[in-house]
KEKE-3310 file (N, C-alpha, C; in steps of 0.2 Angstrom, whole numbers, plus 5000, padded with zeros to 4 digits):
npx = (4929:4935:4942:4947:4944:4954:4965:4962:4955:4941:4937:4946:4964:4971:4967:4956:4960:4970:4990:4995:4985:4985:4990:4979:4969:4975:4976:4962:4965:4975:4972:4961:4970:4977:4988:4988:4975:4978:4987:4980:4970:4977:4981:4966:4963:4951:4942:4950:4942:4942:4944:4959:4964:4960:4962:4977:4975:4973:4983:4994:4987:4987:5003:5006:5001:5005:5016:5018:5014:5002:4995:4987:5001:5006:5007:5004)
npy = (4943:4955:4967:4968:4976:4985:4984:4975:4978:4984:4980:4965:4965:4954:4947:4932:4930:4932:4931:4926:4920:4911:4918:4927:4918:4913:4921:4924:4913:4913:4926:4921:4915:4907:4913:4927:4931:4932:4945:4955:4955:4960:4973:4978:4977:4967:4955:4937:4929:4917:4898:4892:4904:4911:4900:4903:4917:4914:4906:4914:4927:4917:4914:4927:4930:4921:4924:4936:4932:4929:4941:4955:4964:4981:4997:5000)
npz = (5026:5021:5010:4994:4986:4981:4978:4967:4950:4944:4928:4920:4921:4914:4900:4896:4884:4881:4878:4888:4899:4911:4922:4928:4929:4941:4951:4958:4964:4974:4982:4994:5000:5017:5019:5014:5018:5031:5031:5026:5034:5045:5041:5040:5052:5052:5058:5055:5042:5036:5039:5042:5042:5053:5062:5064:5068:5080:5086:5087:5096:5107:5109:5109:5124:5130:5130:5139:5152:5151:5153:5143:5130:5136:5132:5121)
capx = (4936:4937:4940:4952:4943:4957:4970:4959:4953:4933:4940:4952:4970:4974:4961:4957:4960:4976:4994:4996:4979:4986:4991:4971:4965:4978:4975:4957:4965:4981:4969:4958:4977:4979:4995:4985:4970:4981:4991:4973:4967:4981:4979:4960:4961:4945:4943:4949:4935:4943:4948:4965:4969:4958:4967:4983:4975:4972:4989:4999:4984:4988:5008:5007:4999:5011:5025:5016:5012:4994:4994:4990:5006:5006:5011:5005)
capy = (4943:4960:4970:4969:4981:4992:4979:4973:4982:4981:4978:4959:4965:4949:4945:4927:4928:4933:4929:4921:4921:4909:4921:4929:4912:4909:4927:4924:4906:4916:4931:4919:4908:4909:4921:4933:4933:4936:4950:4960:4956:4964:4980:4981:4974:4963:4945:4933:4923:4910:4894:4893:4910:4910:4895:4908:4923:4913:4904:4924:4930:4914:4915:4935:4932:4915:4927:4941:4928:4931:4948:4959:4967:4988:5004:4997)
capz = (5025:5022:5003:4991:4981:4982:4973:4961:4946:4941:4923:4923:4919:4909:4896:4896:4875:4882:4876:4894:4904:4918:4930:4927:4932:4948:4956:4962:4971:4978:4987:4998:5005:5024:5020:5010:5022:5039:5029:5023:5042:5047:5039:5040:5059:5054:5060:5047:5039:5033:5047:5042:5043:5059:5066:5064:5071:5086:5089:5088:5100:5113:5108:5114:5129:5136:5131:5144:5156:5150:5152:5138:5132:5138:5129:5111)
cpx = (4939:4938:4948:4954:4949:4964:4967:4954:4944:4933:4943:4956:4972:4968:4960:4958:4968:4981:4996:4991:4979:4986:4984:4969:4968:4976:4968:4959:4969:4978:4966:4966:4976:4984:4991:4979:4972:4983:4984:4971:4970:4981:4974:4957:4954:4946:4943:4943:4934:4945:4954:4967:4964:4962:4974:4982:4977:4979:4993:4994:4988:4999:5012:5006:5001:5016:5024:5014:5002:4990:4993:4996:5001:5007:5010:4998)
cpy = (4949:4963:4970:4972:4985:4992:4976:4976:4982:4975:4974:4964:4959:4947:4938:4925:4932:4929:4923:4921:4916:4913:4924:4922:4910:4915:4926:4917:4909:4921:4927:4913:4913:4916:4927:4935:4938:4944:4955:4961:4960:4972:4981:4981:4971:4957:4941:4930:4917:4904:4894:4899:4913:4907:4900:4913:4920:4909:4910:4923:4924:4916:4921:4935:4927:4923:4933:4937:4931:4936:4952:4962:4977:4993:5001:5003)
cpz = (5023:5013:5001:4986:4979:4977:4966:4956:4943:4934:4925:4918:4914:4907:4895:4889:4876:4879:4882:4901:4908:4922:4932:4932:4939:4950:4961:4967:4975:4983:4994:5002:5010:5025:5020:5016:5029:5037:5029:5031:5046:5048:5039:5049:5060:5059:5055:5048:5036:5041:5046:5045:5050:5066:5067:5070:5080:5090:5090:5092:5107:5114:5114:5122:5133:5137:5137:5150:5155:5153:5145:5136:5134:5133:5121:5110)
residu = (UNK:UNK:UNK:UNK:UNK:UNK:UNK:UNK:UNK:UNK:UNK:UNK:UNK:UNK:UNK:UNK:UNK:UNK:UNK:UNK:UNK:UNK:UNK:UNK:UNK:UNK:UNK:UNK:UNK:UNK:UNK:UNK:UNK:UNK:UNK:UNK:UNK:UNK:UNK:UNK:UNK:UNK:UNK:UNK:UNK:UNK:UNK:UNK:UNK:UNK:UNK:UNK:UNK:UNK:UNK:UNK:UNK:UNK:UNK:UNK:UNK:UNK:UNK:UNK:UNK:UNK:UNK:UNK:UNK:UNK:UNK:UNK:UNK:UNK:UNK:UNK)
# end
């Protein structure tokens, strides 16, 4: 799925004896959404890892290649 070391700090930023340690507890479900995967995938050019965000990669790849009569496009 690719790394998100680079956003998330070793140390948690919201201490779970925190004033409001929800947003602590929603962050680890918010990274692994299909948005969030395709966007990372995006930027690291992996293969997503998840299905959803798989199912995605692979409707844009056919999508590209109707709108090229299934040609790759050129000049990219």
């Amino acid at each position: 799925m690719g790394s998100w070391q680079w956003a998330v700090p070793a140390i948690p930023v919201i201490p779970a004896t925190g004033a409001d340690p929800d947003p602590g507890r929603r962050f680890p479900a918010f990274l692994p959404s299909p948005d969030e995967v395709v966007c990372m995938t995006d930027v690291n050019r992996a293969i997503p890892a998840t299905g959803p965000a798989l199912d995605r990669a692979v409707e844009a790849i056919d999508q590209d290649l109707a709108d090229h009569q299934y040609y790759p496009p050129t000049g990219r």
